[in-house]
C-alpha positions as CSV (number, residue, x, y, z in Angstrom):
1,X,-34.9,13.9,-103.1
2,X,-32.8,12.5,-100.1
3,X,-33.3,15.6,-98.1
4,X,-37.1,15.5,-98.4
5,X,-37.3,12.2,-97.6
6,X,-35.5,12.8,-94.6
7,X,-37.6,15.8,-93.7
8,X,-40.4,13.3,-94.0
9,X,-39.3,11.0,-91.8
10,X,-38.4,13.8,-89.3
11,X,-41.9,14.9,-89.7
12,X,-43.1,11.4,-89.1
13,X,-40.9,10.9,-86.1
14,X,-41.7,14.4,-84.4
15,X,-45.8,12.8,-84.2
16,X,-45.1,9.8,-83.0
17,X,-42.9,11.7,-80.5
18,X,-45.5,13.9,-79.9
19,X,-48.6,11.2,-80.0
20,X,-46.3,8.8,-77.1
21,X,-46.1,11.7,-74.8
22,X,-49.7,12.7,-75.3
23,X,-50.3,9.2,-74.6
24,X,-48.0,8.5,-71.6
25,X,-49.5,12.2,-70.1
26,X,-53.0,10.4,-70.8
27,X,-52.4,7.6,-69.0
28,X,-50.9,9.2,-66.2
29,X,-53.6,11.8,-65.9
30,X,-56.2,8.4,-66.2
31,X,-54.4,6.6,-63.4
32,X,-54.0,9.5,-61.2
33,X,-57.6,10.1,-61.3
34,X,-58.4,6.6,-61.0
35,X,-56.4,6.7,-57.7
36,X,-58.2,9.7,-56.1
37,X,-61.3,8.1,-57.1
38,X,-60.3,4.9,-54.7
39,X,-59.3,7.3,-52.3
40,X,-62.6,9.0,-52.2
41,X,-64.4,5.4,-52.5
42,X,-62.5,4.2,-49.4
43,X,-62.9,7.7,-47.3
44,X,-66.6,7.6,-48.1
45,X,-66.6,3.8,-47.2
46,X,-65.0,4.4,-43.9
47,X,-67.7,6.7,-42.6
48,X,-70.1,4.2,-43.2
49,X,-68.2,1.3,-41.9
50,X,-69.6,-0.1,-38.7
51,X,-67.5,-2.2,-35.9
52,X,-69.6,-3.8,-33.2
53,X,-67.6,-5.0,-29.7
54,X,-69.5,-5.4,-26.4
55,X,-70.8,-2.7,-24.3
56,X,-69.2,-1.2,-21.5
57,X,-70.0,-2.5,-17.8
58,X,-71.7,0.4,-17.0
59,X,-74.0,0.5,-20.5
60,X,-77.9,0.4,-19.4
61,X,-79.1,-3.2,-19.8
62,X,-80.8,-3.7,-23.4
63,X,-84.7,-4.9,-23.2
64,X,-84.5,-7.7,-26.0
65,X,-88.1,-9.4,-26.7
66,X,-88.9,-12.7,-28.3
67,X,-91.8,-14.0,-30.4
68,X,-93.0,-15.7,-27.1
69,X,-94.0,-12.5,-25.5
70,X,-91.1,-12.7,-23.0
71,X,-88.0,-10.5,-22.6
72,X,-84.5,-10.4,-21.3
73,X,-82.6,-7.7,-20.1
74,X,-78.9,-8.3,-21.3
75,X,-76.4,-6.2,-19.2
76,X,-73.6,-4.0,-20.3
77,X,-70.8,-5.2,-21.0
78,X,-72.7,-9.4,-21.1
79,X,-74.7,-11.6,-22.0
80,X,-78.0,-13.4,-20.8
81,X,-79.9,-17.0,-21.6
82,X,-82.8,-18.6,-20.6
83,X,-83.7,-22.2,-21.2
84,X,-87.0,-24.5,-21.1
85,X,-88.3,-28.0,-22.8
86,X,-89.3,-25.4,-25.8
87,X,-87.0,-22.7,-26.1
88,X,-83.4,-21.4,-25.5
89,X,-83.1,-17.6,-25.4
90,X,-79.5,-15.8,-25.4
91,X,-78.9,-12.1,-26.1
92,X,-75.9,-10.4,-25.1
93,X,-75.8,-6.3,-25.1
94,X,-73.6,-4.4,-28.0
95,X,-71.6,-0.9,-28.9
96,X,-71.0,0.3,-32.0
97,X,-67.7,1.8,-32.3
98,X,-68.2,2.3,-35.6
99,X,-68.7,5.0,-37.8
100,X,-71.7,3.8,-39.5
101,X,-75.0,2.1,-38.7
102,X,-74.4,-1.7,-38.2
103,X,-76.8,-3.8,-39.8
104,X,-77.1,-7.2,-38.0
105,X,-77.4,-10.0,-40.6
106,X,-77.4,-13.7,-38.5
107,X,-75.6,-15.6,-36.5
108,X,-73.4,-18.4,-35.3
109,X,-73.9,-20.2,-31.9
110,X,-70.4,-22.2,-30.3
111,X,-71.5,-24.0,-26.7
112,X,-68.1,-24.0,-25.8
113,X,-65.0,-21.1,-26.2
114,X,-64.0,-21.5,-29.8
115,X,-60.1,-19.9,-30.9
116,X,-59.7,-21.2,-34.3
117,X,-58.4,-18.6,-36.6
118,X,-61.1,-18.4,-39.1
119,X,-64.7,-17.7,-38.8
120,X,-67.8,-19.6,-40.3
121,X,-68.7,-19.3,-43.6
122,X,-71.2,-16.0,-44.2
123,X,-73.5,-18.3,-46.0
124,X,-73.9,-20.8,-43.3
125,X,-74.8,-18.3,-40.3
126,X,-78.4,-18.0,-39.2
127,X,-80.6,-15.3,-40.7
128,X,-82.9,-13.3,-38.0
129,X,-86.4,-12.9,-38.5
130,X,-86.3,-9.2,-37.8
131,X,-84.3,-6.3,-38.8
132,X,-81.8,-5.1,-36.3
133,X,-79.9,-1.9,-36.2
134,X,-77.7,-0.5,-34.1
135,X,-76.6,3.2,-34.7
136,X,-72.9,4.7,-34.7
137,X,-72.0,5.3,-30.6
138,X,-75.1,3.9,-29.6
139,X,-75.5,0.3,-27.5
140,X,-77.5,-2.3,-29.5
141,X,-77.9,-6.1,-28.7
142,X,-77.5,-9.4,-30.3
143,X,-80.4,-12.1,-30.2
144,X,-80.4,-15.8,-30.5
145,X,-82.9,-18.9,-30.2
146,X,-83.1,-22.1,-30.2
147,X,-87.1,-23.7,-31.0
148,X,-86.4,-27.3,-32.1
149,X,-86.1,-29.5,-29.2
150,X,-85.1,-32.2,-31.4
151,X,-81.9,-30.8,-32.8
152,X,-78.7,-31.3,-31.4
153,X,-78.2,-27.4,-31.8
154,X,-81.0,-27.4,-29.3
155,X,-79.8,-29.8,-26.7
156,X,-76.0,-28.1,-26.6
157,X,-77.3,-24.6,-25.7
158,X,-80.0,-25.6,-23.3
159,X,-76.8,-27.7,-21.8
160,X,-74.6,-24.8,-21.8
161,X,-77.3,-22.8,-20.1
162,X,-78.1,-25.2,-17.5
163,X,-74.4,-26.2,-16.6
164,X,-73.4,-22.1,-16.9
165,X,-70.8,-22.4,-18.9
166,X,-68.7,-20.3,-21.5
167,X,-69.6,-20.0,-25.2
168,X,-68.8,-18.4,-28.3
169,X,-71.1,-16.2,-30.7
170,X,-69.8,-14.8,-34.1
171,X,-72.3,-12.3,-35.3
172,X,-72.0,-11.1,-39.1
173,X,-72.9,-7.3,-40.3
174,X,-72.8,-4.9,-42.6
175,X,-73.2,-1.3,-43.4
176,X,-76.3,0.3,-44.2
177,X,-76.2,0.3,-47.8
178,X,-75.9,-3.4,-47.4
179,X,-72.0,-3.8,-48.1
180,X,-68.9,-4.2,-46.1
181,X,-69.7,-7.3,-44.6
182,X,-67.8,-8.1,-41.3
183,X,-67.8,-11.4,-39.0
184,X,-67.4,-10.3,-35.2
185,X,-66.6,-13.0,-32.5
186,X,-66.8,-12.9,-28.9
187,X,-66.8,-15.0,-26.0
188,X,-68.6,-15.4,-23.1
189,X,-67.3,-16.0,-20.0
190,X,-69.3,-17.9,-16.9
191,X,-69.4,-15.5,-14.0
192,X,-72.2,-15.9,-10.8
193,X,-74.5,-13.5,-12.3
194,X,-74.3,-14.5,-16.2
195,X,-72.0,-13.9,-18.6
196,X,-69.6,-11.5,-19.3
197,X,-69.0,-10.5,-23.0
198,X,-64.9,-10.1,-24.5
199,X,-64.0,-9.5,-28.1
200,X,-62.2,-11.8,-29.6
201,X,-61.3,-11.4,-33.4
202,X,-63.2,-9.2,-36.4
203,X,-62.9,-10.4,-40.0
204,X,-63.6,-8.1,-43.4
205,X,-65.9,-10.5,-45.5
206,X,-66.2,-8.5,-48.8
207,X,-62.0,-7.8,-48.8
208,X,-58.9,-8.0,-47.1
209,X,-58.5,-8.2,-43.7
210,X,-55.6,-4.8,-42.4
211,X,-53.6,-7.6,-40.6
């Protein structure tokens, strides 16, 4: 009787022996696919992410029209603004460097350079009225307005126009399926004949930035 029982417990202890390894080599077959699965997501992700910095100086100027049947012509590699007793106008011309089509989602106007480490929140940036893509390689533009001549919004652009000075612009965007959300920021620097457009800082909104 001693000698089965012990043959019994062998037994018993062979399948758990055998059940924990069937187990572990489940788990590390789960996790392994789990990981080339993030892998794929991330690969497929990247070739739809887009980045958007200013165009080049010898981009073609971008036609950008506004609802009051006027246009400006921003140049490559700048920015242009207009300003009367009802409206301010600003658009500065884009690149995407990106892989994927940039969706423009709204905006944030600074009258003055801005170097703060952080961006605005996404939720507070203006939405645009229209739909504006820019395709992967191709040069785009940015568009802003100011129609409240009440606002103090109003009054520090028309200022910043009038006096030429340098401002900021962060721009937010995303993909075309309507994910990877980024904040862009340039500035834009006072020369004779406008403004001339630098990159300053891009921020992930959706996850972590790579620095």
């Amino acid at each position: 009787m001693p000698l089965a029982a012990d043959w019994v417990t062998i037994s018993a202890l062979a399948t758990a022996g055998g059940t924990l390894v069937l187990a572990l080599a489940t788990f590390a077959s789960v996790r392994s696919a789990n990981r080339a699965a993030r892998v794929a997501e991330r690969s497929l992700l990247a070739g739809l992410r887009p980045l958007l910095v200013p165009s080049r100086l010898d981009d073609p100027p971008q036609k950008v029209t506004f609802v009051e049947g006027v246009y400006l012509l921003a140049p490559g590699g700048g920015a242009v603004a207009e300003a009367n007793d009802d409206a301010v106008l600003i658009a500065a011309a884009l690149r995407n460097v990106g892989a994927g089509i940039a969706v423009l989602h709204g905006w944030h106007f600074y009258p003055e350079l801005v170097t703060t480490p952080e961006h605005l929140p996404a939720e507070e940036f203006t939405r645009f009225t229209r739909d504006i893509f820019i395709a992967p390689g191709e040069v785009g533009f940015w568009q802003g307005t100011f129609r409240q001549p009440s606002t103090s919004e109003f009054a520090e652009a028309r200022r910043m126009v009038e006096a030429h000075d340098s401002w900021t612009i962060e721009v937010l965007y995303g993909d075309a399926e309507g994910s990877q959300r980024m904040v862009s920021r340039y500035a834009m620097l006072a020369r004779e004949d406008g403004w001339l457009a630098s990159a300053g800082r891009h921020w992930y909104v959706d996850r972590d930035a790579p620095r």
